[in-house]
C-alpha positions in Angstrom: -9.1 50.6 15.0 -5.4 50.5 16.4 -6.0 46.3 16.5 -6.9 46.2 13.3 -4.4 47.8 12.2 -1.7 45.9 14.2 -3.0 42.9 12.9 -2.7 44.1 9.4 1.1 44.5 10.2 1.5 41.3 11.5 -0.1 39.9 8.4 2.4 42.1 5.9 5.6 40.5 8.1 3.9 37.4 7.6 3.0 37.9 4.5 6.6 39.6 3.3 8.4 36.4 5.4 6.7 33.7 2.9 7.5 35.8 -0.2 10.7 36.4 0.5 11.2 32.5 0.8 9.2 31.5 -2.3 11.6 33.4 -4.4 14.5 32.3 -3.0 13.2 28.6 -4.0 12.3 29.8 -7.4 15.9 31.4 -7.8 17.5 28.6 -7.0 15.8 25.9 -8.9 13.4 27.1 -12.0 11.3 24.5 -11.1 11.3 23.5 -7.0 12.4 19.9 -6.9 10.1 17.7 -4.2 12.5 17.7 -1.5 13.0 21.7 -1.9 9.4 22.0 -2.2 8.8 19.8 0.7 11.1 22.4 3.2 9.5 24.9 1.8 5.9 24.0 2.9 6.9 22.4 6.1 8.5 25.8 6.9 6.1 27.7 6.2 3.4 25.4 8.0 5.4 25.6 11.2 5.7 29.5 10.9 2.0 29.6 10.1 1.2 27.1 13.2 3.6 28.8 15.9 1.9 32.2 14.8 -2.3 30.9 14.3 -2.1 28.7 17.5 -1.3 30.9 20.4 -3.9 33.5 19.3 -1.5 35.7 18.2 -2.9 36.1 14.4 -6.7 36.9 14.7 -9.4 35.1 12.6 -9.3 35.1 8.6 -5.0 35.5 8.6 -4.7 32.8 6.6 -7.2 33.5 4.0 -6.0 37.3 4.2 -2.4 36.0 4.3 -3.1 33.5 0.7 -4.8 36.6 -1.2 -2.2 39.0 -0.4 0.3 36.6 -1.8 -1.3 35.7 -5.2 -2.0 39.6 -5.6 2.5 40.7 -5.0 3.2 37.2 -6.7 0.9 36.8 -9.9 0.5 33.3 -11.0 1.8 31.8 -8.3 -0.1 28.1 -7.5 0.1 26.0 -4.0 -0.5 28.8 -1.4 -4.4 28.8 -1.3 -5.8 29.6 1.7 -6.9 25.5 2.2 -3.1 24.4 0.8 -1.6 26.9 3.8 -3.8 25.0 6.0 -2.4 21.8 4.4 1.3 23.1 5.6 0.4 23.6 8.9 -1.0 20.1 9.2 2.2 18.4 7.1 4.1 20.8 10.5 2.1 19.3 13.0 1.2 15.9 12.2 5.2 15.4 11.4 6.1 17.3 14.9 8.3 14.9 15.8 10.9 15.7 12.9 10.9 19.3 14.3 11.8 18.4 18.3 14.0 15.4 17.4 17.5 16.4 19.6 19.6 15.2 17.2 18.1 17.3 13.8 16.7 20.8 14.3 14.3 20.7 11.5 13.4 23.6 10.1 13.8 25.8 12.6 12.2 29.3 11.8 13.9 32.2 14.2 11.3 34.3 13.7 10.8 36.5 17.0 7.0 37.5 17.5 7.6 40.4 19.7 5.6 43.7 17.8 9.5 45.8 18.0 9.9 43.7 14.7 9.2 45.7 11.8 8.9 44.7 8.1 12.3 45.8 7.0 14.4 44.1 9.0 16.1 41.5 6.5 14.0 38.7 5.8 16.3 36.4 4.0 17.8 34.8 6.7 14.3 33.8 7.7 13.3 32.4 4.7 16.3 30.5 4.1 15.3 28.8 7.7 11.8 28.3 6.6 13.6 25.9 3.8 15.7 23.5 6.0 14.1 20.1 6.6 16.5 17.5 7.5 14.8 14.2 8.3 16.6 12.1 11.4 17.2 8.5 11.2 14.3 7.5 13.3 13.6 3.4 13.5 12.2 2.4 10.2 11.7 6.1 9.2 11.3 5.8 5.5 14.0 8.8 4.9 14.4 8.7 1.0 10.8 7.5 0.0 10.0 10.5 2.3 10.9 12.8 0.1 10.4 11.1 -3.1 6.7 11.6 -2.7 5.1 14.9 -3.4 2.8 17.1 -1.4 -0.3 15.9 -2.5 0.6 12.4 -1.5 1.6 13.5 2.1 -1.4 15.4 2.3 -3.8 12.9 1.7 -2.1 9.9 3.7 -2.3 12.4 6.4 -5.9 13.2 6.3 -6.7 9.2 6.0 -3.7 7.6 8.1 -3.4 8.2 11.7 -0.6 5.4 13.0 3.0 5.9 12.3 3.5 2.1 10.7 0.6 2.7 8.1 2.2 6.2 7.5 5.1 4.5 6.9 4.0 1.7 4.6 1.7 4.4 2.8 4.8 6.4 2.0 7.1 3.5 0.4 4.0 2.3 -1.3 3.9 5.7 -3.2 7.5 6.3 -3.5 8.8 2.5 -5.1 5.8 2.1 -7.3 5.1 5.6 -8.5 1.4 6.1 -7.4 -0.9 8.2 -8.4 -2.9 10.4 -5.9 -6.4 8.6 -6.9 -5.0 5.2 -6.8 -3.4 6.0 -3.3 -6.9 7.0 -2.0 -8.5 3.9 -3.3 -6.0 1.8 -1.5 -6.3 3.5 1.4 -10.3 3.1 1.1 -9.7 -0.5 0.9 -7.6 -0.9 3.7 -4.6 -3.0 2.6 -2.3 -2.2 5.1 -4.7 -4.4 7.3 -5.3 -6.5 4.5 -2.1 -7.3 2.9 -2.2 -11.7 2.3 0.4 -13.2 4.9 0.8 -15.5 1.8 3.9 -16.9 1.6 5.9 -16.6 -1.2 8.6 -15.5 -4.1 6.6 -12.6 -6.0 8.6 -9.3 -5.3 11.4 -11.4 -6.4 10.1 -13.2 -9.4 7.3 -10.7 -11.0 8.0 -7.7 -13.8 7.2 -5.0 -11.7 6.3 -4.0 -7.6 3.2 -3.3 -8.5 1.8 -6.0 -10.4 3.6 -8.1 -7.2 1.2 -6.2 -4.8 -1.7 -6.8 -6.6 -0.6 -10.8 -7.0 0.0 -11.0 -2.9 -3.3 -8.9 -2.7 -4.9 -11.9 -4.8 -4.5 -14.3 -2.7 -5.1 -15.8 0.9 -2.9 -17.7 3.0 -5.5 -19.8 4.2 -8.8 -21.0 2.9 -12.0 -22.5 4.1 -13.4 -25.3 1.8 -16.5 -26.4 3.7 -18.1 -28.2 1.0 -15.2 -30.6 1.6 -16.6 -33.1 4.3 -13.9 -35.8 4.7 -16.3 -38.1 6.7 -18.8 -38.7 3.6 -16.0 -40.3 2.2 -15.7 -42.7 5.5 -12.1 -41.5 6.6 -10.8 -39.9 9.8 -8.4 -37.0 8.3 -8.0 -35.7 5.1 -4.8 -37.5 4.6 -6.2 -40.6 4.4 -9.0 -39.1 1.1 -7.4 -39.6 -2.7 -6.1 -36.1 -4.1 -8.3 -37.2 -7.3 -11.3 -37.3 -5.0 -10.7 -34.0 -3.4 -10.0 -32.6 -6.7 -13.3 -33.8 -8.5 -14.9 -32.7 -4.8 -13.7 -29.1 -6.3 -14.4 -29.2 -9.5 -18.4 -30.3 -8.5 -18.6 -27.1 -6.5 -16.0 -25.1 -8.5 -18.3 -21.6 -8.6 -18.0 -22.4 -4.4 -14.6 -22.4 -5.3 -14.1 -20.0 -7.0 -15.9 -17.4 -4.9 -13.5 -18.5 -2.1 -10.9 -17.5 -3.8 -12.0 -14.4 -5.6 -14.6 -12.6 -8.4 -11.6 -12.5 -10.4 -11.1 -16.1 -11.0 -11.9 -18.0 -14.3 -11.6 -21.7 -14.4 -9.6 -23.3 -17.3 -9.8 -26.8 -16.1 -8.6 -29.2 -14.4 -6.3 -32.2 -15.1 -5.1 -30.0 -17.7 -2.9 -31.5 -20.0 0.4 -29.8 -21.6 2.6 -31.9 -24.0 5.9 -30.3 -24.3 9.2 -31.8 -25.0 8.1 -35.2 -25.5 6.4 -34.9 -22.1 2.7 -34.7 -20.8 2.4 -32.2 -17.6 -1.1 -32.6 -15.8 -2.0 -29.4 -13.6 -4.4 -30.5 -11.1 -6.3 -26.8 -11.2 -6.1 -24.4 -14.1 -7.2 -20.7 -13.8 -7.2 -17.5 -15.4 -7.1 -13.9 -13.2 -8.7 -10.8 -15.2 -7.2 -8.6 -12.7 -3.6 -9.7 -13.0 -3.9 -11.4 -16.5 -2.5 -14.9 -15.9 -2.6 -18.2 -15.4 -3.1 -19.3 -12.3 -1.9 -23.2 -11.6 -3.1 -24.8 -8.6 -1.2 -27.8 -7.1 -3.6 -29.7 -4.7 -2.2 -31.9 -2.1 -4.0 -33.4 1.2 -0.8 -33.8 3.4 1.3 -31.3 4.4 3.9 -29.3 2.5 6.8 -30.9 0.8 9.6 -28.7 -1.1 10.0 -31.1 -4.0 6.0 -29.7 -4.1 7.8 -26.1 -5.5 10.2 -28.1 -7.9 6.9 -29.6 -9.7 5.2 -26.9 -9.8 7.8 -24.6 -11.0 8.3 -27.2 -14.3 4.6 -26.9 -15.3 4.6 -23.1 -14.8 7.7 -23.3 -17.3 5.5 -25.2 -19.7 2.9 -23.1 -18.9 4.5 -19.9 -20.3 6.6 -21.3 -22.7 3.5 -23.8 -24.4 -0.1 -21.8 -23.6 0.7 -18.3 -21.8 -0.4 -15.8 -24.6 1.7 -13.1 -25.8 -0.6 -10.5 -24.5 -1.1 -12.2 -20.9 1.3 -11.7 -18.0 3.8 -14.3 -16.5 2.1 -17.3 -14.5 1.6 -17.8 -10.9 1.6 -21.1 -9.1 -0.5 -21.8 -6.4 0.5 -25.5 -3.8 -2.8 -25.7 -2.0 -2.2 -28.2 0.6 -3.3 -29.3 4.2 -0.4 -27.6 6.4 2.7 -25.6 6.3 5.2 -24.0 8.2 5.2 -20.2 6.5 9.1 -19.6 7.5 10.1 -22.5 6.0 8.1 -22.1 3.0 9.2 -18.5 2.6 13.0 -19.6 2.6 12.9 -22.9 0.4 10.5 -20.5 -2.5 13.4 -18.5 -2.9 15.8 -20.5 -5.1 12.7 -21.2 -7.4 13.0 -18.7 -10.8 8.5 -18.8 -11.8 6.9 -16.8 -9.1 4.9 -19.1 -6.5 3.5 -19.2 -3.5 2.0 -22.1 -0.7 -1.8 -21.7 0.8 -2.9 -24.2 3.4 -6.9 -24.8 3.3 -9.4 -26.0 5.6 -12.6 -28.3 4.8 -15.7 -28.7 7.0 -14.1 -31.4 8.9 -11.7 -29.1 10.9 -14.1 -26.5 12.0 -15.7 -26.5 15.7 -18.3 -29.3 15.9 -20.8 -26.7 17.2 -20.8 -24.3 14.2 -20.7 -27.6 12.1 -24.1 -28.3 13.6 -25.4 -24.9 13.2 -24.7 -25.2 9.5 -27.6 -26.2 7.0 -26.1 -29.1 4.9 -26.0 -29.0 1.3 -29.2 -29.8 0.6 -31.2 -27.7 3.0 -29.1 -24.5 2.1 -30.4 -25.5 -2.0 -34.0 -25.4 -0.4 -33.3 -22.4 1.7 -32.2 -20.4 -1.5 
């Protein structure tokens, strides 16, 4: 009987500690602003861990803890018993801002020994609970940190377990404004491993971040075009093959194509002809992306990359918006498909160029291993097979 009742004390101290620190957050800002709000919970998650941890609350505190708090507080929202739970975890899985040496990070004084009573003065505590002062650790993302609220930080930390995807996760949310659902689903899809090593001007040249990240998320860097067999066509490397035959190669197996490059892909046409100016532009490859809303142009060369490639393909995607683009659709992207390039050198010439663009290299069935060649059906066996 005696524990039970020097838990329940333990539980009002606790219990009168957060209270005390909610309402000094309320009194100083009607509404808590998300870097207030964010002190406040990781305070209170670090009192709640130092004191659940070692044993010294018994089982059902928190639970006890969150009831007693909505019954002295009426109306208040965020300190459920799973929320407390959440703090704890925000305290813990972002340790490291707590035993930094250079930043004492909300540092809660609160002395566990049972002398304590409930009337000693709690403000001083819960003005501690509220200090969280990030440190300037490599790459920590300091002001997206704590432009993000709660429920963002919550779920990156039940999904995200590496301090780089944490990272990315958290500027992700901050510069383009997420929404908690939308977060999940790109964390369910994995595109911090699966961002496109594409190179090219997007961030730069696109309206906003987030129709950039969906663009880069479009498309490959590299491509496998294995109905592309350079030796039908009796030469040694791809170099020595006609663009035009490569091109009508495509266009024979454009739903190939198209499913290389993605679900999303419509094709326009190709050798598609725009008169503008007194002048006929020809775009080799002429699409249209439901998911971004554009054109896409396609440059296709069988050497290697060239800058005065970008220069040409910058003038049709000119035309392209100017003559065709619809009023409803968004800017056009340009695509140079072509044998080779050198990505850093690709990524620095794409700069100057104002119509955003990139450069994907592409492999045909030539290139790949002789062996898994072999173990390939050819065309016509795989039209039998299915």
């Amino acid at each position: 009987m005696g524990t039970d009742n020097s838990l329940e004390s333990k539980y009002t101290i606790a219990v009168q500690t957060i209270k005390t620190a909610i309402l000094r957050s309320q009194y100083q800002a009607i509404k808590l602003v998300n870097k207030e709000q964010l002190a406040l919970y990781y305070g209170v998650g670090r009192y709640i861990s130092q004191n659940s941890r070692n044993g010294y609350w018994g089982t059902g505190a928190i639970a006890y803890i969150s009831n007693k708090l909505h019954n002295e507080l009426p109306g208040l929202r965020g300190f459920s018993e799973r929320n407390l739970k959440n703090m704890r975890t925000f305290y813990e899985e972002w340790l490291m801002l707590d035993t930094n040496s250079a930043v004492a990070t909300a540092e809660l004084q609160f002395i566990d020994d049972e002398s304590r009573n409930v009337s000693i003065d709690r403000e001083n505590d819960s003005e501690e609970i509220q200090q969280l002062q990030l440190p300037n650790f490599k790459d920590f993302p300091v002001e997206e940190f704590f432009k993000i609220g709660f429920t963002h930080h919550t779920a990156i930390l039940s999904q995200v377990k590496t301090l780089q995807e944490r990272y990315f996760y958290i500027r992700l949310c901050a510069n383009e404004f997420l929404k908690v659902d939308t977060l999940k689903k790109l964390m369910k899809e994995d595109i911090y491993h699966n961002q496109g090593s594409l190179p090219n001007n997007f961030i730069e040249k696109l309206p906003t971040a987030e129709f950039a990240r969906r663009a880069i998320l479009a498309f490959k860097d590299e491509y496998t075009l294995d109905f592309i067999n350079v030796e039908e066509f009796g030469a040694r490397d791809i170099e020595d093959v006609d663009e035009r035959i490569v091109e009508n190669k495509i266009v024979h197996n454009i739903k190939n194509f198209i499913m290389t490059f993605g679900r999303d892909f419509t094709f326009v046409g190709n050798q598609f002809r725009i008169e503008a100016l007194g002048h006929t532009h020809i775009i080799d490859l002429l699409f249209f992306n439901r998911e971004l809303s554009s054109l896409v142009a396609i440059e296709l060369k069988t050497g290697p990359f060239k800058t005065a490639y970008l220069g040409q393909l910058n003038i049709y995607l000119r035309v392209l918006d100017d003559f065709v683009r619809k009023p409803n659709e968004n800017p056009s992207i340009g695509i140079v498909l072509c044998k080779s390039a050198d990505k850093a050198y690709v990524e620095y010439a794409v700069r100057d160029y104002d119509k955003p663009m990139g450069v994907a290299i592409y492999k045909t069935a030539t290139d790949m291993p002789e062996r898994l060649r072999k173990a390939l059906p050819d065309m016509e066996e795989l039209k039998k097979l299915l």
